[in-house]
C-alpha positions, 0 to 999 in steps of 0.5 A: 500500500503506497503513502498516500492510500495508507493514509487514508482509514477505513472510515474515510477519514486522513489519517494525521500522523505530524503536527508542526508547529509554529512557535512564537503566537502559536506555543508561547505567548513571548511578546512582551519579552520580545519587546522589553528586548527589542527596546533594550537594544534601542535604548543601547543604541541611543534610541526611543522606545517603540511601543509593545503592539509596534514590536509585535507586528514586527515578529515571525520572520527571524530575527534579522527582520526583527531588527531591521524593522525595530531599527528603522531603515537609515540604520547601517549594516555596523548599527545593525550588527550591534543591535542584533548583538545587543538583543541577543545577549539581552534575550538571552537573559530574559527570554523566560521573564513573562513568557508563558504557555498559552492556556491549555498548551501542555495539556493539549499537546500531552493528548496528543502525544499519548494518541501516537501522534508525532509533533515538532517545532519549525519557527524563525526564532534561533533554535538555541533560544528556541530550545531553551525556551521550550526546555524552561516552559517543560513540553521540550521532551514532547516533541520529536524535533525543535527546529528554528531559523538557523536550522537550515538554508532558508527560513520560512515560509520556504518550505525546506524547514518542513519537508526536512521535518517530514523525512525525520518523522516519516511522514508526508505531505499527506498525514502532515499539518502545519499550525501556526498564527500568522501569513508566514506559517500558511505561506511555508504550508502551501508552499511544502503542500501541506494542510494548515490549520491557524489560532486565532489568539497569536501574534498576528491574526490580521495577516490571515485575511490575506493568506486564509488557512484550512481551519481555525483554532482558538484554543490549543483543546480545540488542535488537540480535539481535531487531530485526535480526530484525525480530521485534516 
């Protein structure tokens, strides 16, 4: 029996074998974290706060971007460099201040390890920070792999982090879904040729007019509730 007609059970219905997830706005709610950062590397460069809501329109697409935006486009590759330093040694310190859990996340994610089905973490975020963040938080050991922006060649929504993912798994295109809060994890989703499912609560659900995903979630129960139903 080939993948994809194995995938397929008797009643009908795909069969999920992965779930992909996204992590800042999808996981973890890191926004203020993020932003304390951000303003830190400013005020290090001499610069005015940016209000919290500015900061995290600009998450989701690694850092580089972050900072980027958070700089301004006058500002040289060298003040860049530095900011970038700058945040990194300051996130490292106080990436776990304020950031939590959205509610329910552990519990959703242990029904659905306990259902057999595999799950891992592909976000833009440097995949040290994103480790540690995931091990400190405690649900790091319920995934098969955590994956973050320096991981591989391309970030997303290049769909190399996500395919790499299906090979590590066994899985594929078919028994695969990516879940995530913004444009960024639908667009890597099409762009594998995987279902996506969004939440409503992230960072950016404003973006998903654009680029609409399969379902919508609004609570982490209601992920568990669908892929335990192995509904894509």
């Amino acid at each position: 029996m080939d993948a994809v007609s194995d995938a397929i059970r008797t009643d009908g219905k795909q069969k999920i074998k992965l779930l992909v997830f996204d992590l800042d706005g999808t996981l973890i709610d890191s926004r203020l974290d993020l932003a304390n950062s951000v303003n830190a590397a400013r005020e290090h460069m001499d610069m005015p706060p940016l209000k919290n809501e500015t900061v995290y329109s600009y998450v989701g697409n690694g850092v580089d971007v972050l900072i980027k935006r958070a700089m301004g486009e006058g500002a040289s590759e060298r003040e860049l460099q530095k900011a970038k330093e700058f945040f990194f040694d300051y996130y490292r310190v106080h990436m776990l201040d304020d950031t939590t859990l959205y509610p329910g996340t552990t519990e959703a994610l242990e029904r659905i390890s306990a259902a057999g089905i595999k799950m891992a973490v592909l976000t833009n975020k440097p995949v040290r920070f994103s480790t540690a963040i995931l091990e400190g938080l405690g649900i790091a050991p319920l995934f098969q792999c955590i994956y973050g922006g320096n991981s591989f060649e391309q970030k997303k929504p290049h769909p190399m982090g996500l395919e790499a993912i299906e090979k590590e798994c066994g899985a594929t295109r078919e028994d695969c879904v990516m879940i995530g809060d913004s444009a960024v994890d639908v667009r890597t989703a099409r762009n594998a040729k995987v279902p996506v499912w969004g939440v409503s609560y992230g960072f950016q659900p404003e973006s998903f007019a654009l680029h609409p995903p399969d379902w919508m979630a609004h609570t982490m129960a209601e992920v568990a509730d669908r892929a335990l139903s192995r509904t894509l």
